[in-house]
N, C-alpha and C positions, 0 to 999 in steps of 0.2 A: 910470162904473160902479164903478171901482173908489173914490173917494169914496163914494160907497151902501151897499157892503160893508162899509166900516170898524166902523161902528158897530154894524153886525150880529152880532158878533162880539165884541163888549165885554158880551154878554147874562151874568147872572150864570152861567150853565145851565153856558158854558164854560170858567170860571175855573180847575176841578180841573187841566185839563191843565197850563198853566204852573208848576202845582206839583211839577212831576216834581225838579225838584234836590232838594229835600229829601226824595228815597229815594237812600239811599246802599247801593247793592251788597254795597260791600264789609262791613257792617256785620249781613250777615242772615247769618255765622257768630260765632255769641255769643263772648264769651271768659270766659262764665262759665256760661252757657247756664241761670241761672236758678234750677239746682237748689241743695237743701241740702246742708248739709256731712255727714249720715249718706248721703245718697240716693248723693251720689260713694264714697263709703265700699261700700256695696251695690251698686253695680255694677261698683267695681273689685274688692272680694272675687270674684263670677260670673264676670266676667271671667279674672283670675288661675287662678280655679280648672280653668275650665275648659281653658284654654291647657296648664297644665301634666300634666294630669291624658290629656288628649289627646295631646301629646307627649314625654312619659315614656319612652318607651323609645328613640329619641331621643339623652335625654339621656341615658340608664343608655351605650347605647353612647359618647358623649363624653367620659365618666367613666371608661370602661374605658380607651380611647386614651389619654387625660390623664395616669394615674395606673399604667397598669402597664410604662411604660418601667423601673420598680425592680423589678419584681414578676416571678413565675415564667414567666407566661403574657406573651410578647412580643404584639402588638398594634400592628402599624402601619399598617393601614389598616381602612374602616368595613368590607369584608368578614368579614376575620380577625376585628376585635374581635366582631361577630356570629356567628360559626362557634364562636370560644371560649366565648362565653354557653351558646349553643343547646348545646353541645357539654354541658357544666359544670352546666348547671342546669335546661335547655331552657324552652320562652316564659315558665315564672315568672319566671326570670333577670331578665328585658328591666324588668319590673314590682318587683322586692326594693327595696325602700324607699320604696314609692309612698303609704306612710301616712305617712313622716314628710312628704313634699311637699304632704299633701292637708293636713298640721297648721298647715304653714307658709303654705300659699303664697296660703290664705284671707285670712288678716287682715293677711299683708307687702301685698299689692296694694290690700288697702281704705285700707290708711297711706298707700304711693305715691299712687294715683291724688288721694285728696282732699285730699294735703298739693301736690304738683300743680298740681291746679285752684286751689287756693286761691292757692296762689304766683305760679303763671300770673293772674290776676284782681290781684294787688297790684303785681308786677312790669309786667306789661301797661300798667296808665296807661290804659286804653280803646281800644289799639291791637293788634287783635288780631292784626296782620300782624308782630307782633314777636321775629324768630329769637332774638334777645339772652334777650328774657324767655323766650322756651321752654325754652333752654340750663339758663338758671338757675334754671328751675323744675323741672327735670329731678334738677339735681344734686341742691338739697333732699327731693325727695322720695327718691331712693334713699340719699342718706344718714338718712331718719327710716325707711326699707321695710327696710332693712340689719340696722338693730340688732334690728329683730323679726322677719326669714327666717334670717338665718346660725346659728342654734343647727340648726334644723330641719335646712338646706340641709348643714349638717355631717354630720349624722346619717344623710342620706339617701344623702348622696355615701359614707358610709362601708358602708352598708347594701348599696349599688348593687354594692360589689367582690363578684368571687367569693370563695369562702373567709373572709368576714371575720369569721365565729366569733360574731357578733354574731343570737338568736336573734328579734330586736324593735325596733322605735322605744325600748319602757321597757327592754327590757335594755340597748341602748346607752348611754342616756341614764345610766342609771345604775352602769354600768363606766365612762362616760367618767367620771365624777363622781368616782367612788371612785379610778381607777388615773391619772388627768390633772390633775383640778381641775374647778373653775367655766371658769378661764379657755381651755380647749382650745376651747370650745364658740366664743369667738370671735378663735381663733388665725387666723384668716383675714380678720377683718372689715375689718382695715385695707387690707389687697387687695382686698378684693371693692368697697369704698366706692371704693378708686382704681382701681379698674377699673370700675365701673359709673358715675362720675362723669361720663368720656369718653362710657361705652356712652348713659345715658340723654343727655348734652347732641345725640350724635350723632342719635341715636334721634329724640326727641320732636321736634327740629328737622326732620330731614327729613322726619316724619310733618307734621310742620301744615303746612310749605313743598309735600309732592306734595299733602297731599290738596286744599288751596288749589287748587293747579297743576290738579289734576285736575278740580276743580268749574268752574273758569274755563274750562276746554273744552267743557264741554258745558253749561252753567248750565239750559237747560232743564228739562233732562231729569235734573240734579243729585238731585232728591227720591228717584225712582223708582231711581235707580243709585246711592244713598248709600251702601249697604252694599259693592255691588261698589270705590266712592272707598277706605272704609277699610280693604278688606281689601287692596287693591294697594299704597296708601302706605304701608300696617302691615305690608308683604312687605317693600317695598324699604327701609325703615327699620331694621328687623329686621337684613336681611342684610346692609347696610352697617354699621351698629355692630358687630354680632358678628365680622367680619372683622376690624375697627381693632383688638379688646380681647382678639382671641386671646390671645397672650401670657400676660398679665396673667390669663388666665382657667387656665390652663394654672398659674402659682403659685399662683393659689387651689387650686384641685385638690390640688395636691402638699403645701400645708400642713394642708388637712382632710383628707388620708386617709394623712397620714406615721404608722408605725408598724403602719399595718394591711396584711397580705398580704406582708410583705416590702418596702412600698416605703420611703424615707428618712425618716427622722427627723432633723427639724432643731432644732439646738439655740439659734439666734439667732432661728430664726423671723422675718427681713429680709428683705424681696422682694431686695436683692443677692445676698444667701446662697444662694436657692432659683435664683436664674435662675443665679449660675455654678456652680452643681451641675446643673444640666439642661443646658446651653452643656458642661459639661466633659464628661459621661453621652454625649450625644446630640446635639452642635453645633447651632448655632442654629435647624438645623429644627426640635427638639425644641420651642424655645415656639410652633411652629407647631403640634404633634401636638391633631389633634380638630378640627380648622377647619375640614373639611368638613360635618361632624356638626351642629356648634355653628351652623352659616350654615344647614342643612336643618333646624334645629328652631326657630331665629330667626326665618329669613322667612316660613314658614308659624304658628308660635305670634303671632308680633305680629298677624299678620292675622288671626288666631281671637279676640286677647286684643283688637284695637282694633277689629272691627267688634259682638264683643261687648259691651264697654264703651259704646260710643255707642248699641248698640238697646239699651241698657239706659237709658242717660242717656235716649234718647227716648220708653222707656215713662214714666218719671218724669214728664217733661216735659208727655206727655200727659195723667196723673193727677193734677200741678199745676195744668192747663189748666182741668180738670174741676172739681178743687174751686175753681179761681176763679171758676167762672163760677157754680159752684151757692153761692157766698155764702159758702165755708168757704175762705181766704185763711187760709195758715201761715205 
């Protein structure tokens, strides 16, 4: 009987089954997903924007912790620094330089994300399981995101202090100009590119490593929980890099807002300079001050900024779907 069978079964009808090896799993997370180079561009602007615009005040309190160890108004924990605000300016405070952020932080993330993806797609090699190339596509993009947020990010972190005498994004802009230079605007960028170099390799890596981790759990049901995938990897992504970069986020701070409010003015402008003036000020807890703040606006803005970014990469996706199929291929 079971000779009889044999050939029963060699019918063309069921040849598709044997052909399962050639679906590979691991390959139906794209690493390029397809889209153009403005479309990542437009969804990392959305994204960005909305991340920062959401947790704003947030960072206004990280800013106060950070920067007023010189300054009149002591501040050493997220209470104080809030009771000082509300106190000083009340809920406008939380919000005082949220225009320079909204100038910024549109077109820095549209540079990030689609220098990024493109990086990620050339480093990759067609492997999209690859920590290495994320790392390294990480650094590139914050150092192209860098040169076009830190004039803004300057302005805003100066905006954010109480008292800073400064009535605007353009009246800053143009006192820093006249009473500083061009170059104050990025007396910080060397910091912030080696501080975010760390932050995004840590960053973008643990994101594509959980949300991996997280799809492989439950693959089914993967489509229907995408969103919930990247807002959880884009928390704990978040809060872990913010943690490592404390420090180093702590001398950016102090050299974009030296001069205003009483805090120091450094005249080397040297991430050595600034850390043993803060180590001498405030012992080494100091390049700890704001790391609460900085981890509460991290893990929840990643999650805002990367489940935004992908329903954005996925309406594209679908409106490339559409016009390929109606005949108009871009």
């Amino acid at each position: 009987m079971a000779s009889d069978a044999t050939p029963k079964f060699q019918n063309p009808d069921f040849r598709p089954v044997p052909q399962t090896p050639d679906f590979h799993p691991e390959l139906t997370v794209s690493d390029h997903d397809g889209l153009h180079f403005w479309q990542f561009m437009i969804a990392g602007s959305i994204a960005g924007s909305i991340e920062h615009m959401a947790m704003f005040p947030v960072d206004t309190l990280k800013t106060h912790m950070q920067a007023l160890g010189s300054c009149p108004i002591k501040s050493v924990s997220v209470r104080q620094a809030l009771q000082s605000i509300l106190k000083s300016e009340g809920y406008a405070g939380l919000y005082r330089g949220i225009a320079a952020m909204g100038l910024g932080a549109g077109p820095a993330h549209a540079v990030y994300f689609s220098v990024y993806e493109v990086c990620k797609k050339f480093f990759s090699r067609g492997k999209p399981n690859n920590p290495a190339a994320h790392a390294v596509s990480g650094v590139c993009a914050t150092v192209a995101s860098d040169a076009v947020f830190t004039p803004m990010d300057m302005v805003k972190q100066r905006l954010q202090l109480s008292n800073s005498h400064y009535a605007g994004v353009w009246d800053c802009v143009k006192r820093v100009l006249r009473e500083e230079g061009f170059g104050a605007f990025y007396a910080s960028y060397r910091t912030t590119v080696l501080m975010n170099a760390p932050f995004t390799a840590v960053h973008f890596t643990t994101y594509e490593s959980a949300k991996r981790a997280l799809m492989e759990i439950s693959p089914e049901s993967a489509s229907d929980e995408r969103w919930v995938v990247h807002a959880t990897a884009g928390a704990a992504a978040g809060a872990l890099a913010a943690a490592v970069t404390t420090p180093l986020d702590v001398v950016k701070t102090q050299l974009q807002c030296q001069g205003v409010c009483g805090c120091d003015r450094f005249q080397s402008g040297s991430i050595r300079d600034v850390i043993q003036t803060i180590v001498k000020k405030d012992g080494y807890r100091g390049l700890m001050r704001g790391w609460i703040p900085r981890m509460l606006f991290h893990a929840p803005a990643a999650a805002i900024c990367w489940s935004t970014y992908e329903a954005s990469k996925a309406f594209f996706q679908e409106l490339n779907s559409r016009r390929s199929k109606g005949g108009t291929v871009t």
